[in-house]
C-alpha positions in Angstrom: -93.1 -6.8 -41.1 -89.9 -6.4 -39.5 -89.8 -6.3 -36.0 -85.8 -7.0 -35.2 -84.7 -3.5 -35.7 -84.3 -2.9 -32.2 -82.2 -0.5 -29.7 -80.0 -1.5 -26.9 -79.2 1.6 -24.8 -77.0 1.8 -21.9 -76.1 4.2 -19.6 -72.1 4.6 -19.9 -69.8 4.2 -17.0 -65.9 5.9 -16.7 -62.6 4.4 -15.0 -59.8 6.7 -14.8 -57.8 8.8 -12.4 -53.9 10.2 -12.4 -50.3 8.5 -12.9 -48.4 11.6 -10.4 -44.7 11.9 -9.1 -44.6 10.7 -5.9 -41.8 12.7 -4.5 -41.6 11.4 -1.3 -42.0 7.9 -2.3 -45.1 7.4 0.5 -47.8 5.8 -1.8 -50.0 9.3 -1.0 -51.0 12.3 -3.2 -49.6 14.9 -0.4 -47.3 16.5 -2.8 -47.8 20.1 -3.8 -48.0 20.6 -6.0 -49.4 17.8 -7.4 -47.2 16.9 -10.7 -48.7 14.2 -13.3 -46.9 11.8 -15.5 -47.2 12.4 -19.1 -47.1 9.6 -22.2 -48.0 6.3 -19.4 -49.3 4.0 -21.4 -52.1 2.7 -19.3 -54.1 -0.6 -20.4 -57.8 -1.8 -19.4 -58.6 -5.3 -19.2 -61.0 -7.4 -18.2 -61.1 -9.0 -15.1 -59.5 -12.1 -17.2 -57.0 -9.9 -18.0 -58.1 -9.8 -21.5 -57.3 -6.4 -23.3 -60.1 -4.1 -23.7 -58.6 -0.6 -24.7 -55.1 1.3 -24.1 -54.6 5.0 -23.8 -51.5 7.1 -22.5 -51.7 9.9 -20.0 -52.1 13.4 -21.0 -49.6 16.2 -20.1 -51.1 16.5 -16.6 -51.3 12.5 -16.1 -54.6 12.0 -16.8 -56.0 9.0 -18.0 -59.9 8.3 -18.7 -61.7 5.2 -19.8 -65.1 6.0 -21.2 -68.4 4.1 -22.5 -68.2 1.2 -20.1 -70.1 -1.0 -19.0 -71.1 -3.3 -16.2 -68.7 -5.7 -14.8 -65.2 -6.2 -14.0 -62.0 -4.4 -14.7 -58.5 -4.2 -14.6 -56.2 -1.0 -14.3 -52.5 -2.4 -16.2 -50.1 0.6 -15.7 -47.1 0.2 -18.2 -44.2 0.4 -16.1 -42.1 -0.2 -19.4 -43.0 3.7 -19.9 -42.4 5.2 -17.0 -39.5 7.7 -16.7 -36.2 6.4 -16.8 -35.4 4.6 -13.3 -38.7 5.1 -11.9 -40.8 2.3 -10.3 -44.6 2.1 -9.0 -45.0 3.2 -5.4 -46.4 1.5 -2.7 -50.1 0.2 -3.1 -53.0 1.5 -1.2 -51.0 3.2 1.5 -52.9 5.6 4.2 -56.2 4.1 4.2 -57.9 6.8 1.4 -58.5 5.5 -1.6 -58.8 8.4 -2.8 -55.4 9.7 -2.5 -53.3 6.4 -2.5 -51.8 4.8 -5.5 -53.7 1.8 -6.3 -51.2 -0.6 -8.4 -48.9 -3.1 -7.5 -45.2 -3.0 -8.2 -45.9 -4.2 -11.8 -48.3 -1.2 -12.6 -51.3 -3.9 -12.3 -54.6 -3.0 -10.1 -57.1 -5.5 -8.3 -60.1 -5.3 -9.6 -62.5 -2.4 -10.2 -66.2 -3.8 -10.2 -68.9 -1.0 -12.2 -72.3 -2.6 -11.0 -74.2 0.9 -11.2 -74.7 1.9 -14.8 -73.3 5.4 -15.9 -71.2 5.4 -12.8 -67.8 6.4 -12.7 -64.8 5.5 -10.7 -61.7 8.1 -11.6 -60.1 7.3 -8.1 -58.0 4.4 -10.2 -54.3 5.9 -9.9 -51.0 5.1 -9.5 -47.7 7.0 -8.1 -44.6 6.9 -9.4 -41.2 7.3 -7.9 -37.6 7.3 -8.5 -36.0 5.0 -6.1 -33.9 6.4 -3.3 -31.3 4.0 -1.2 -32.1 3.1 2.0 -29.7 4.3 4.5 -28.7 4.2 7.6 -26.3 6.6 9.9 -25.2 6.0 13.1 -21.9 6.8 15.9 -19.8 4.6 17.2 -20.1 6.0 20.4 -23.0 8.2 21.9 -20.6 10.8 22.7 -17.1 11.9 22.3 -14.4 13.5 24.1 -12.2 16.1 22.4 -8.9 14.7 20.8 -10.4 11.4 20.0 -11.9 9.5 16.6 -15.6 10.1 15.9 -16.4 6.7 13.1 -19.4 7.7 11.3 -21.3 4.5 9.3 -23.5 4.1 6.7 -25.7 1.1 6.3 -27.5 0.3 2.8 -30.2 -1.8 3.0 -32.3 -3.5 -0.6 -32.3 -1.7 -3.7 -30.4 0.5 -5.6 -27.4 0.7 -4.4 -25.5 4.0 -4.0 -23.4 5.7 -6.5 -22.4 8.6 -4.4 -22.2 9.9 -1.1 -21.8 13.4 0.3 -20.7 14.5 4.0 -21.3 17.7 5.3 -21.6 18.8 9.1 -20.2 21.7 11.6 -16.8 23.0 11.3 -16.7 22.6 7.4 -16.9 19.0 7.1 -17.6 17.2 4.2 -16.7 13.9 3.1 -17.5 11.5 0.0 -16.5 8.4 1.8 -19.4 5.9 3.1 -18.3 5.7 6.5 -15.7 8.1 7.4 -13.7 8.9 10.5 -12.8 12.2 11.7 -9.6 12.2 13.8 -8.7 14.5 17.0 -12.0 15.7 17.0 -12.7 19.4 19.0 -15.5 20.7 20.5 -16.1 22.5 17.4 -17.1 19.0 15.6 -20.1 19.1 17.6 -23.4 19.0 16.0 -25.4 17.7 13.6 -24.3 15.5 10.6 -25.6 14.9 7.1 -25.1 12.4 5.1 -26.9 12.9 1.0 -27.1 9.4 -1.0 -27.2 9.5 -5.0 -29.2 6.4 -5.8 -27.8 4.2 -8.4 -30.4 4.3 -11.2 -31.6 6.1 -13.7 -33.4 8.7 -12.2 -30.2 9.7 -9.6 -32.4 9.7 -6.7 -31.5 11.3 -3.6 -32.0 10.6 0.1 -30.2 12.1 3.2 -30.0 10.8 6.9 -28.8 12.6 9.8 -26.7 11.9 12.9 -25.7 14.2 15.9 -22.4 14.1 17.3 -21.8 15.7 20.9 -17.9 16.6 21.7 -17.0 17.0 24.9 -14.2 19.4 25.9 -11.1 17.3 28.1 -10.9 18.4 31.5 -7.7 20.1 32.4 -4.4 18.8 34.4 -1.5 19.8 35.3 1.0 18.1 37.5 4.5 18.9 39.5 6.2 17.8 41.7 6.4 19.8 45.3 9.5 19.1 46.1 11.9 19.7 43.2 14.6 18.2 44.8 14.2 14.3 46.3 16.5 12.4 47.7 16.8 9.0 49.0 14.3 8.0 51.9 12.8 11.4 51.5 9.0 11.7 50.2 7.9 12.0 47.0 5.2 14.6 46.9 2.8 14.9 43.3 0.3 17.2 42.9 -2.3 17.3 40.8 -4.7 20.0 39.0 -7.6 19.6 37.3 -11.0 20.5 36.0 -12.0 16.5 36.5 -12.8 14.7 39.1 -11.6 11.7 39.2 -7.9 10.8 39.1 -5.3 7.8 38.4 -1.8 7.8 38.7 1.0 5.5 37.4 4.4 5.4 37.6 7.9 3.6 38.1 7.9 0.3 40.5 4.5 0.0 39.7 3.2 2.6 41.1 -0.5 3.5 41.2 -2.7 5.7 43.3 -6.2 7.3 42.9 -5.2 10.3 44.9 -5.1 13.6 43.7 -2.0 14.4 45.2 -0.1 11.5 46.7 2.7 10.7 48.0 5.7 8.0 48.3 7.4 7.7 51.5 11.6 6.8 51.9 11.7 6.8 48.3 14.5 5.3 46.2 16.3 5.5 43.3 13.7 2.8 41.8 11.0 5.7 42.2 13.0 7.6 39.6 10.9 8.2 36.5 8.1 9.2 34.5 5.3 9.4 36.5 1.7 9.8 34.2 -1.7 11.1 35.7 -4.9 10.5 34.1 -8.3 13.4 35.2 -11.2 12.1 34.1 -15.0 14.3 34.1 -18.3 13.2 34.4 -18.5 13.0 30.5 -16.0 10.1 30.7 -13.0 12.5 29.0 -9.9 12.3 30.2 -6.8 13.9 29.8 -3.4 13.2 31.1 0.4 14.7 32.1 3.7 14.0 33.1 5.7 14.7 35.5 9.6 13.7 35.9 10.7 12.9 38.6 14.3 11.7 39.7 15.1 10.3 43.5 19.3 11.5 44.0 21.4 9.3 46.0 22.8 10.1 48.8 26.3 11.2 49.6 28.3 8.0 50.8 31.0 9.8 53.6 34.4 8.6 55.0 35.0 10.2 57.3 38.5 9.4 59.3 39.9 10.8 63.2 42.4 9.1 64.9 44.5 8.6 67.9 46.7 11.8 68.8 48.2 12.4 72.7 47.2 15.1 75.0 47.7 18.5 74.0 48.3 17.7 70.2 46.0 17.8 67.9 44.9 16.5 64.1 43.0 17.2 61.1 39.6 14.8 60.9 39.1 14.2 57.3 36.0 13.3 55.1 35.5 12.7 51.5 32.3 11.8 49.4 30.4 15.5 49.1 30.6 19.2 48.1 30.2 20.6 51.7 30.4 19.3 55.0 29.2 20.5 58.8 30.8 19.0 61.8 29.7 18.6 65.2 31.7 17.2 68.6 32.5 17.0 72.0 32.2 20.3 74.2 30.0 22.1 71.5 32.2 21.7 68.9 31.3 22.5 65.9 33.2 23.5 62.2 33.0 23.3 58.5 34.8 22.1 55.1 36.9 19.0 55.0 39.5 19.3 57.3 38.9 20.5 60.6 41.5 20.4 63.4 40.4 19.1 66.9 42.4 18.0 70.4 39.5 16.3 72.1 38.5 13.2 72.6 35.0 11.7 71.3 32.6 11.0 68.5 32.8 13.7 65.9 29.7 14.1 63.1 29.8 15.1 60.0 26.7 15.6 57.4 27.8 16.1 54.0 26.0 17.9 51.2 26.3 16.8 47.5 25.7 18.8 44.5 22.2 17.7 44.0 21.3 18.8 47.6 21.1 15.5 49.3 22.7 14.5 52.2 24.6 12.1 54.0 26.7 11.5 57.5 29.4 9.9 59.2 31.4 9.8 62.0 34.6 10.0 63.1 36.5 8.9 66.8 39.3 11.1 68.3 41.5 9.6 71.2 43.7 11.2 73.2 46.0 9.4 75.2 47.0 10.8 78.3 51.0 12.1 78.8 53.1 10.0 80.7 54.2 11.9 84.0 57.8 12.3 83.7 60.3 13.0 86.3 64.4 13.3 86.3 66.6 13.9 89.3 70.0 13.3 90.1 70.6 11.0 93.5 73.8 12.6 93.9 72.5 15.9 94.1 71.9 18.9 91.8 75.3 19.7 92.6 78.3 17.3 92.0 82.2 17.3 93.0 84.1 17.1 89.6 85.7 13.7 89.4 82.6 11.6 90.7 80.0 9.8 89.2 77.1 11.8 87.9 73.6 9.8 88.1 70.5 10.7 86.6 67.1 9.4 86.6 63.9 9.2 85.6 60.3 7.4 86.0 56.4 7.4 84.3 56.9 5.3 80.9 55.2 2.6 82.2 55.8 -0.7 81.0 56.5 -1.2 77.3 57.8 3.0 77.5 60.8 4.4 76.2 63.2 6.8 78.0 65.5 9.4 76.0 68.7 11.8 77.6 70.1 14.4 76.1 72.5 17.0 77.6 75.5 19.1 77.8 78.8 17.6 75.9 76.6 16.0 73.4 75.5 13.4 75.9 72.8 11.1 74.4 71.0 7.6 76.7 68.2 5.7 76.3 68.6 3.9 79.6 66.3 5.5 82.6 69.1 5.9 84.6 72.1 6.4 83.0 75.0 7.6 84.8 78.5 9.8 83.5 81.5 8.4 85.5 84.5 10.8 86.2 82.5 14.2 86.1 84.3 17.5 84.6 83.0 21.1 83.7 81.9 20.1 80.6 79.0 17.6 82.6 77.1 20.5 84.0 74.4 22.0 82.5 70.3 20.9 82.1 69.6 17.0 81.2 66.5 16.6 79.9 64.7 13.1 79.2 61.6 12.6 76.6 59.5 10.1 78.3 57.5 7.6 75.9 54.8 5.5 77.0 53.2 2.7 75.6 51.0 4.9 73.4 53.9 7.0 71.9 52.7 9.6 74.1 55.5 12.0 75.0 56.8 14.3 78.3 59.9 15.9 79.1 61.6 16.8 82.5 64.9 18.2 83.5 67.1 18.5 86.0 70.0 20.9 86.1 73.3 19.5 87.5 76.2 21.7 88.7 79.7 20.5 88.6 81.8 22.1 91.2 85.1 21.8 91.8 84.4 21.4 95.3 88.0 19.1 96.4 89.8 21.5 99.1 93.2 21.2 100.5 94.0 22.8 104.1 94.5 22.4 107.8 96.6 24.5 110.0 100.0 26.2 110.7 100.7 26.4 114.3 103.3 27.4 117.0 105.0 23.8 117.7 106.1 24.9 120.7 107.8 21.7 121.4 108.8 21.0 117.7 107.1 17.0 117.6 105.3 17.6 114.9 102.0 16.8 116.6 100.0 19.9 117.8 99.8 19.7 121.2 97.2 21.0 123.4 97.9 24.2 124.3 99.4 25.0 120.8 98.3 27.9 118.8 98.2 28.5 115.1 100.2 30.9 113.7 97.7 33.6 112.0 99.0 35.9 108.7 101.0 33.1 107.5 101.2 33.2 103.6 100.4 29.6 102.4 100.9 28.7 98.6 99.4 25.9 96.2 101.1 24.4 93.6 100.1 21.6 91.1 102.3 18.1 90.6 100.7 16.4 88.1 103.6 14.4 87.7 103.3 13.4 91.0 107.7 14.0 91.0 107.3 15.8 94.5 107.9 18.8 92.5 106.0 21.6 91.2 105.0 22.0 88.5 105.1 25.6 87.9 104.1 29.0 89.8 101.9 28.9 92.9 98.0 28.4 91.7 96.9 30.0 94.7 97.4 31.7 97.7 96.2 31.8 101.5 96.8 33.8 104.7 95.9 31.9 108.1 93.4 32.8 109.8 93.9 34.6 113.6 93.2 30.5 114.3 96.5 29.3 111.9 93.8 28.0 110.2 94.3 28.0 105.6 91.8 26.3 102.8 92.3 26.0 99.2 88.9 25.4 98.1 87.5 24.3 94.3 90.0 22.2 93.1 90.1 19.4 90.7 91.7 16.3 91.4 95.5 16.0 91.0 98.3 16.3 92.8 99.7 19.2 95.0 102.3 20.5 96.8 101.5 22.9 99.4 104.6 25.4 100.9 104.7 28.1 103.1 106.3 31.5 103.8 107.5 31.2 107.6 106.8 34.1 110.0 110.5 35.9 110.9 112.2 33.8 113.8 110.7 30.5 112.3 111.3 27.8 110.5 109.4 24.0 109.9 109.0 21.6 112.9 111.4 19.2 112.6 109.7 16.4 114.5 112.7 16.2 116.6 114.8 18.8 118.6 117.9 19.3 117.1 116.8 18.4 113.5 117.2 21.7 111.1 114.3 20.4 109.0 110.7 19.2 109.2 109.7 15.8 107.9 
């Protein structure tokens, strides 16, 4: 007999499952459609380790283990035949075995126990990937005002690297730079930025990341200055308009103000300058202006009267300015440079220059009073030729002057001069310029008359008694012809014809009036029947 031919049967148990792309690198089988990996060399081994078979994935990624048995097994996926670049993704992520991949980085499972016979486990899988970069994009800032620098950054983190990267966002943007900068950004700029990573490796994978970038317009400003035209110790006014609402100001002489429109009282020429303000919104933009501003000196007068006497008058003068106004005494009041005045006081004058500005000064105007002048003559408006001709005169005051001038060329500085020995030629107006201390001047005048006022005359009478004295009781002889002559000689002899001629009065009585001094001989015509008194009876001729 032979009673070993015997038959072990056993019911036959599977391992198997899929090697698939896993796109989206998660570890799951969400991908659809669901791709497999062809020509994986996939291994079996014990739970040692120890090879028990090999097979490769069909075109759909199928593997399949048949005719095992109980115990304990190994999944080895060859990572050595992958694609080009592409790696083992993460192990039993999502919490479904079903639909995770079940291998570790080096293609290797835990260990799948069959302790049912003829039972199957094709839930044995793995996913494959091509490795993308990890990457990070971020802002420097959360937002960004227009006009300024938006600094986009990229962060790689592990394995691969990056071989290329690849901007694009709003306005047209693109950029291959990691981290770029975009400069004087607008409002435009705004949006939503994307940044596409080429890994490194075989497989060229690709990953993108995304960042938003909010541009925020700049408020607007203007600025001026109110009043155009500043001058010294005036006030600076600036104004300000804006869409912000907040606003700083800076400026020469370190100047700053929050105001929107502020100002800078008795300015100076150390406030001319540039003067900057800065609007700033609720979105932290700002924007800023200029405005110029330049603070004009003022016109620096001299202004110049003087001292004049009364009834004169003189030109005030001023310099320093294009244009002047002048105000005075008595409502006085005038323009341009050189106004003529004759009154005493304070005299204003403001001054414009070419810049507008202005300036003042004063001038003082004296007027002296006139000395009051007099001039008489002591001997009388009217003189005898021949005497002494005095003049004089009074109101120079002490330190004064006294000046005569009259007929015949006659010229004194005394007060009271005097002209001995008086002829024709003496009469006529003096006048005298009185001088006082001040250099003030008068005049006064005082005519004089020179008369030739000598007379020669007495009587011719009836001597009854012939004594040569007239008697009482003596008459004078009337119609008597008397005649003058001249003896300038003084011989007793005249000197020529008669010079003039009288007729006694009824009384005897005969004057020769206005003559000058000299010498004369005086005759008579006797009446019929007489001749001259003798003096003494029986004499034939007078004395």
């Amino acid at each position: 007999s032979n009673l070993t031919v015997d038959f072990g049967l056993f019911k036959p148990s599977k391992i198997g499952d899929i090697v698939w792309y896993d796109t989206n690198r998660d570890g799951i089988q969400n991908e659809t459609p669901l791709n497999g990996v062809s020509n994986v060399t996939v291994t079996l081994t014990d739970g040692l380790g120890n090879i028990l078979a090999t097979t490769t994935t069909n075109s759909s990624g199928i593997y399949e283990f048949n005719n095992l048995g109980l115990g304990d097994y190994k999944v080895v996926f060859s990572t050595s035949t992958l694609p080009a670049g592409y790696v083992i993704s993460t192990k039993d992520a999502g919490g479904d075995d079903t639909k995770d991949s079940d291998a570790d980085l080096t293609g290797t499972t835990d260990v799948v126990s069959i302790t049912v016979p003829g039972s199957s486990n094709l839930t044995i899988d793995a996913g494959v990937n091509c490795p993308a970069a990890q990457i990070s994009v971020s802002t420097d800032k959360n937002t960004y005002c227009a006009g300024s620098t938006v600094k986009l950054t990229t962060v790689v983190t592990g394995t691969p690297t990056v071989s290329q990267y690849s901007w694009s966002g709003p306005a047209s943007f693109t950029s291959t730079s990691q981290s770029p900068t975009i400069n004087g950004v607008t409002t435009a700029q705004s949006g939503v930025y994307t940044l596409t990573v080429t890994a490194n490796n075989a497989c060229s994978a690709t990953t993108t990341a995304t960042v938003n970038v909010v541009v925020n317009a700049l408020p607007t400003v203007s600025a001026t200055l109110v009043n155009t035209v500043v001058c010294e110790g005036q006030t600076i006014e600036l104004k300000a308009n804006g869409s912000g609402s907040n606003y700083t100001w800076s400026g020469p002489s370190s100047f700053t103000s929050t105001q929107q429109n502020p100002t800078i009282a008795s300015a100076t020429t150390a406030n001319s300058g540039t003067y900057t303000v800065v609007v700033s919104d609720g979105n932290i933009c700002s924007a800023s202006t200029t405005v110029q501003v330049t603070v004009n000196t003022l016109p620096v007068l001299t202004a110049t009267g003087g001292t004049i006497c009364q009834g004169q008058s003189l030109n005030l003068s001023v310099s320093g300015a294009s244009t002047y106004s002048w105000t005075g005494p008595n409502g006085f009041t005038a323009t341009g440079a050189s106004p003529s005045v004759n009154t005493q006081g304070i005299y204003t004058v403001t001054g414009t220059n070419a810049t507008g500005c202005i300036g003042t000064a004063t001038a003082s105007v004296t007027v002296n009073p006139l000395p009051t002048a007099t001039a008489t003559s002591p001997t009388g408006s009217v003189l005898c030729q021949g005497l002494t001709l005095t003049l004089e005169s009074s109101g120079a005051g002490v330190g004064g002057s006294y000046l005569w001038s009259g007929p015949n060329s006659f010229s004194s500085t005394s007060q009271n001069p005097t002209i001995p020995n008086t002829t024709g030629v003496n009469a006529g107006v003096y006048t005298v310029v009185v001088t006082n201390s001040n250099n003030c001047s008068a005049t006064a005048t005082v005519s004089v008359t020179i008369d030739k006022c000598l007379k020669l005359g007495d009587l011719v009478w009836d001597d009854l008694n012939n004594n040569g004295i007239k008697d009482a009781g003596e008459s004078g002889i009337s119609n008597v012809t008397v005649k003058l002559y001249r003896d300038t000689n003084n011989d007793n002899v005249p000197d020529g014809a008669a010079i003039a001629t009288q007729v006694t009065t009824s009384t005897g009585n005969y004057l020769f009036t206005g003559l000058e001094p000299d010498n004369y001989i005086v005759g008579i015509i006797a009446p019929a029947g007489y001749i001259s008194s003798t003096g003494k009876n029986g004499s034939a001729t007078g004395p």
